[in-house]
ROSE-4610 file (N, C-alpha, C; in Angstrom, 1 decimal, always signed):
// ROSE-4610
residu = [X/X/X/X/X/X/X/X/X/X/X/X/X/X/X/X/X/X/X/X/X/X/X/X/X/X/X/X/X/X/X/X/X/X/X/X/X/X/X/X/X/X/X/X/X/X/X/X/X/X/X/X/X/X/X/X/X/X/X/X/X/X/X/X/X/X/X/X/X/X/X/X/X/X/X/X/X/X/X/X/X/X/X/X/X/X/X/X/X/X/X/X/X/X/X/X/X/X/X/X/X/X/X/X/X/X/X/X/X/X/X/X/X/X/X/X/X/X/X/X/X/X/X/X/X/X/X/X/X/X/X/X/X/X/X/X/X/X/X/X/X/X/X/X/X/X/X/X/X/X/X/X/X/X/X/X/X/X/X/X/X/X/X/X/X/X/X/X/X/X/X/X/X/X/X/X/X/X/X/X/X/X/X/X/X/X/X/X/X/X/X/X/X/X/X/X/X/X/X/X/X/X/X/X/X/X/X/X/X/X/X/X/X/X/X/X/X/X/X/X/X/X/X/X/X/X/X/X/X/X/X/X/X/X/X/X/X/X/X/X/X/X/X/X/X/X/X/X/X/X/X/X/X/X/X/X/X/X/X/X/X/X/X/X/X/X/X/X/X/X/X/X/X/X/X/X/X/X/X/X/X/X]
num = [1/1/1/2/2/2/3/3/3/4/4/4/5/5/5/6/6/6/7/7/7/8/8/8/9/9/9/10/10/10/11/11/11/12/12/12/13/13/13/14/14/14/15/15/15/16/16/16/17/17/17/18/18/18/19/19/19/20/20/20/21/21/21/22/22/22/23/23/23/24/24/24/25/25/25/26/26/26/27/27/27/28/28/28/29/29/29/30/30/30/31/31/31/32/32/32/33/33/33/34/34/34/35/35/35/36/36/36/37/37/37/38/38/38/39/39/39/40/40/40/41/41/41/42/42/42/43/43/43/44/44/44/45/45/45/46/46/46/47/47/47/48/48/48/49/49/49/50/50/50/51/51/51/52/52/52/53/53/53/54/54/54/55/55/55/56/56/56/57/57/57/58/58/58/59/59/59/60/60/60/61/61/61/62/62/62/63/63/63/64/64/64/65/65/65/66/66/66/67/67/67/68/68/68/69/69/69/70/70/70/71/71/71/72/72/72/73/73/73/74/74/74/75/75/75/76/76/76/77/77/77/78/78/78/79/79/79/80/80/80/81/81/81/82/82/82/83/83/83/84/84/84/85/85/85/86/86/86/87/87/87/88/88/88/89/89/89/90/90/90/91/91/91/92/92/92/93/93/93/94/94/94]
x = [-0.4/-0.8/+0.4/+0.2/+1.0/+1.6/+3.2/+3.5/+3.3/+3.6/+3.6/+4.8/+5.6/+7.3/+7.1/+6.0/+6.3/+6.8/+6.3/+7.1/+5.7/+5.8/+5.3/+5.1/+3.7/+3.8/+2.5/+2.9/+1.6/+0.3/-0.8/-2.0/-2.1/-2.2/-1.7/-0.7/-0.4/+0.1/+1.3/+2.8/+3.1/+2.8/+1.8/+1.8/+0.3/-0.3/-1.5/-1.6/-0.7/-0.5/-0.2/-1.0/-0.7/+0.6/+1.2/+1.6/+1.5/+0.4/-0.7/-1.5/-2.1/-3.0/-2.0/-0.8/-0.2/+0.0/+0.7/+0.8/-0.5/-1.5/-2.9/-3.3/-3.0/-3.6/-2.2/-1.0/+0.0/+0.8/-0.2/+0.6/-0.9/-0.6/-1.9/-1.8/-3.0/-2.9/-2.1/-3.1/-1.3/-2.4/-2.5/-2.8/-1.3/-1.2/-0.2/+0.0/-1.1/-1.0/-2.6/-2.3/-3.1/-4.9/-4.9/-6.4/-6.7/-6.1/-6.6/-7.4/-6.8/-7.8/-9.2/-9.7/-11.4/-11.0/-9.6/-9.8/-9.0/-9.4/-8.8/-9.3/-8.1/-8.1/-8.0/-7.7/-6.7/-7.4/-7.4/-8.7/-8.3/-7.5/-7.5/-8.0/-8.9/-9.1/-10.3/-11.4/-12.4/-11.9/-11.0/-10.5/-9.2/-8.9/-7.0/-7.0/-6.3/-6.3/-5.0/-4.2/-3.3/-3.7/-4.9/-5.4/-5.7/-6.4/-6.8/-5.4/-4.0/-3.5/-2.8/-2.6/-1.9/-2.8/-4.1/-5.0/-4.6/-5.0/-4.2/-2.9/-1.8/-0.8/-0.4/-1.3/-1.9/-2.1/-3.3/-4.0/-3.0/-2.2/-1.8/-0.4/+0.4/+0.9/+0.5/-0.3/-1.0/-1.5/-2.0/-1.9/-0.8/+0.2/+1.5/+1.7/+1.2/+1.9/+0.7/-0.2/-1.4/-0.6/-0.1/+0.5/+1.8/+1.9/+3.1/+2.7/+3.0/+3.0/+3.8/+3.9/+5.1/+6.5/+5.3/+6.3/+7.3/+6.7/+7.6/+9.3/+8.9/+9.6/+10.9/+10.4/+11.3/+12.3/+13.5/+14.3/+14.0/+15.1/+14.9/+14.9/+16.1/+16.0/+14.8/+14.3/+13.1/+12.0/+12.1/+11.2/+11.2/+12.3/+12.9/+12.4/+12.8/+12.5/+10.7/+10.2/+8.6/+7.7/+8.5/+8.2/+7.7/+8.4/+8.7/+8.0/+7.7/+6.7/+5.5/+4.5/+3.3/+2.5/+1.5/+0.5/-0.3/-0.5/-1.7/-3.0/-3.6/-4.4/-4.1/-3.4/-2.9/-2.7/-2.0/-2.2/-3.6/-4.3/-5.6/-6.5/-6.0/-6.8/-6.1/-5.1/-4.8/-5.3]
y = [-11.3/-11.9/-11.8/-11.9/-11.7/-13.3/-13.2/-14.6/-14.5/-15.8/-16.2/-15.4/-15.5/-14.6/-13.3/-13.0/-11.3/-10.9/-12.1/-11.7/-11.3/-11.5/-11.7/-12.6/-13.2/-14.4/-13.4/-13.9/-13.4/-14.0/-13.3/-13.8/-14.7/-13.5/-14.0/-14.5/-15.1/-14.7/-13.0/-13.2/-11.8/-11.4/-12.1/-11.3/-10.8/-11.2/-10.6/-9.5/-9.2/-7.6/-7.0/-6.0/-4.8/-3.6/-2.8/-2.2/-1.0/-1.1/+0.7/-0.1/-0.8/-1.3/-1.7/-1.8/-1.9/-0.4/+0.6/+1.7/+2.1/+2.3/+2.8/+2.3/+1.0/+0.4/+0.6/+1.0/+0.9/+2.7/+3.5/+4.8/+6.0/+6.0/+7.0/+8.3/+8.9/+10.3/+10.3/+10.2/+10.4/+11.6/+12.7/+14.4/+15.1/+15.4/+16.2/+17.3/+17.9/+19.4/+19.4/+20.6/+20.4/+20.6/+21.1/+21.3/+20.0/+19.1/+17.7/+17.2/+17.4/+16.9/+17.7/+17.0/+17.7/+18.9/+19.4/+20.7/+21.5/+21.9/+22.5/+24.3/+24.6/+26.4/+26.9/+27.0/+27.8/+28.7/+30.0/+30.9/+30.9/+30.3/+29.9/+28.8/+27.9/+26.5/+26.5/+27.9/+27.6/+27.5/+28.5/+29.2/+28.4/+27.4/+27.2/+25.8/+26.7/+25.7/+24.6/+24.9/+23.9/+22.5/+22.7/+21.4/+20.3/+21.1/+19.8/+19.3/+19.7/+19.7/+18.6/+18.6/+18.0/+16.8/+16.6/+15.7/+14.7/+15.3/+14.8/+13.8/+14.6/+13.9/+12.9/+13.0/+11.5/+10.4/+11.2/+9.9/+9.4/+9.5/+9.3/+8.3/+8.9/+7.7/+6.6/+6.7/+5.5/+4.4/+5.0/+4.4/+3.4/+4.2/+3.6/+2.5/+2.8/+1.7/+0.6/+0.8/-0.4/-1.2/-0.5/-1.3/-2.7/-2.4/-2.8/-4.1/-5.7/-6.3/-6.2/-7.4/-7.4/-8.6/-9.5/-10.1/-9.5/-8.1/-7.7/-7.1/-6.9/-6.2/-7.3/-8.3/-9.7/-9.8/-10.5/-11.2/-13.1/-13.0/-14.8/-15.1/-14.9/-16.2/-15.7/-14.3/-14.3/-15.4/-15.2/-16.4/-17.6/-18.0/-19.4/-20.0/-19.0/-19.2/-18.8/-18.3/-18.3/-19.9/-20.1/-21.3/-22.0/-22.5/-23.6/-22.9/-21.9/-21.0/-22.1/-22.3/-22.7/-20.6/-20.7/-20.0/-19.9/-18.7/-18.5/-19.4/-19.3/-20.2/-21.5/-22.2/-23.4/-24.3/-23.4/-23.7/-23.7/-22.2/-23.0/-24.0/-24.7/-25.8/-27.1/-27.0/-28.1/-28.9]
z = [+7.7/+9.0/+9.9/+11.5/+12.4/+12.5/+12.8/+12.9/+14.0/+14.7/+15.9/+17.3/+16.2/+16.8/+16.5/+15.9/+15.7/+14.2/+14.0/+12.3/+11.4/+10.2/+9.2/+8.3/+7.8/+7.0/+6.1/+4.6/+3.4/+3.4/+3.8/+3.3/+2.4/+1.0/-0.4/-1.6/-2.3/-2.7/-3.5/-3.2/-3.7/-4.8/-6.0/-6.7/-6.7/-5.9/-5.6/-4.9/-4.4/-3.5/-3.8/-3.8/-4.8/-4.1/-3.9/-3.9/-3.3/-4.2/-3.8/-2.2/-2.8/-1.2/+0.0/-0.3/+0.7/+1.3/+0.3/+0.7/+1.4/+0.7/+1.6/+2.7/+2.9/+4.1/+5.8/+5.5/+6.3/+6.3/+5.6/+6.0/+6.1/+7.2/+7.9/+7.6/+6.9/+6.6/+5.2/+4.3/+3.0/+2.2/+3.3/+2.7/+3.0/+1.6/+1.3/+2.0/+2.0/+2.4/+3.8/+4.4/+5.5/+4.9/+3.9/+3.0/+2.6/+2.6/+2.4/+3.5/+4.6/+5.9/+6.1/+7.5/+7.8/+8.2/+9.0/+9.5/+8.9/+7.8/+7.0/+7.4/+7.4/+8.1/+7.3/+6.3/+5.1/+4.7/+4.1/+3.9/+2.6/+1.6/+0.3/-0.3/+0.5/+0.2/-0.6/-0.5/-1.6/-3.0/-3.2/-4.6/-4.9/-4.3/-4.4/-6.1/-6.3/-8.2/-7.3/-6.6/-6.0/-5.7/-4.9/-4.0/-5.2/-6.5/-7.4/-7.8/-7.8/-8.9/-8.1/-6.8/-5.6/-5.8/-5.6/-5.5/-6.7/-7.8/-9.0/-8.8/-8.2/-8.8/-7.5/-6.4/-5.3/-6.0/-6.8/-7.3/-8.8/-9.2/-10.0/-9.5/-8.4/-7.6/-7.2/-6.6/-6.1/-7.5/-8.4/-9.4/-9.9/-10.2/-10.5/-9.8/-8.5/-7.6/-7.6/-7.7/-8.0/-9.4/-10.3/-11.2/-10.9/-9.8/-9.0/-8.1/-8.3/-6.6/-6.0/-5.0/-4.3/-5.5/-6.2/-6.4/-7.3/-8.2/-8.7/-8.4/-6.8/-6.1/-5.6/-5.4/-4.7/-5.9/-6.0/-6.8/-6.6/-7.2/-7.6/-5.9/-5.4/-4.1/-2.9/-3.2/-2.3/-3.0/-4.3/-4.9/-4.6/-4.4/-3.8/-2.4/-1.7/-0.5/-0.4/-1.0/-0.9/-1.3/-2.4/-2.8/-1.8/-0.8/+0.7/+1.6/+1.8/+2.6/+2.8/+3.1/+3.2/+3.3/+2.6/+2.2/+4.1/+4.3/+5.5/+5.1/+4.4/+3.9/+3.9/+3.8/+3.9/+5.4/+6.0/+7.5/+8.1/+7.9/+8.4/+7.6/+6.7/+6.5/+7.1/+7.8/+8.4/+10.3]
C-alpha cells in the first residue's frame, strides 16, 4: 500500500509475500527474448527448440522465488521493527 509520505507500508504480513508475486507484479515484460512477446518477427520462431528451453528456465525462476517471502529476506531488526508496525488491515479497522 502507498503511505501517506510516499513510502510504503505491507498489506500483508512478510511472510505472506511471496517473492515470485512480487517479482511478477512490479517488472513489466519479463520475455527474455523478443519471440516471447505478441510481435514476434523472427522467421525461426515456428521451429526454434530455444524458445521452449528459455520458457523453461522462466518458469523455473520464478518458481524458486515463489519458494521465497519477504520475511525470509529481512534479518532480526527488520523483524523488530515490523513487530510495532501496525498491519494495513489494522488501520482500516480503526
Amino acid at each position: 500500500m502507498r503511505g501517506k509520505g510516499g513510502g510504503l507500508r505491507l498489506g500483508r504480513k512478510p511472510a505472506e509475500i511471496g517473492v515470485g508475486d512480487v517479482v511478477r507484479r512490479m517488472e513489466r515484460g519479463m520475455e527474455l527474448v523478443e519471440c516471447f512477446g505478441s510481435s514476434c518477427s523472427c522467421i525461426l520462431d515456428p521451429s526454434c527448440k530455444l524458445k521452449a528451453a528459455l520458457a523453461d528456465a522462466l518458469g523455473a525462476f520464478l518458481k524458486v522465488l515463489d519458494g521465497v517471502s519477504l520475511a525470509d529476506l529481512i534479518g532480526r531488526s527488520e523483524h523488530a521493527v515490523l513487530r510495532f508496525l501496525p498491519q494495513s488491515s489494522d488501520l482500516t479497522r480503526k
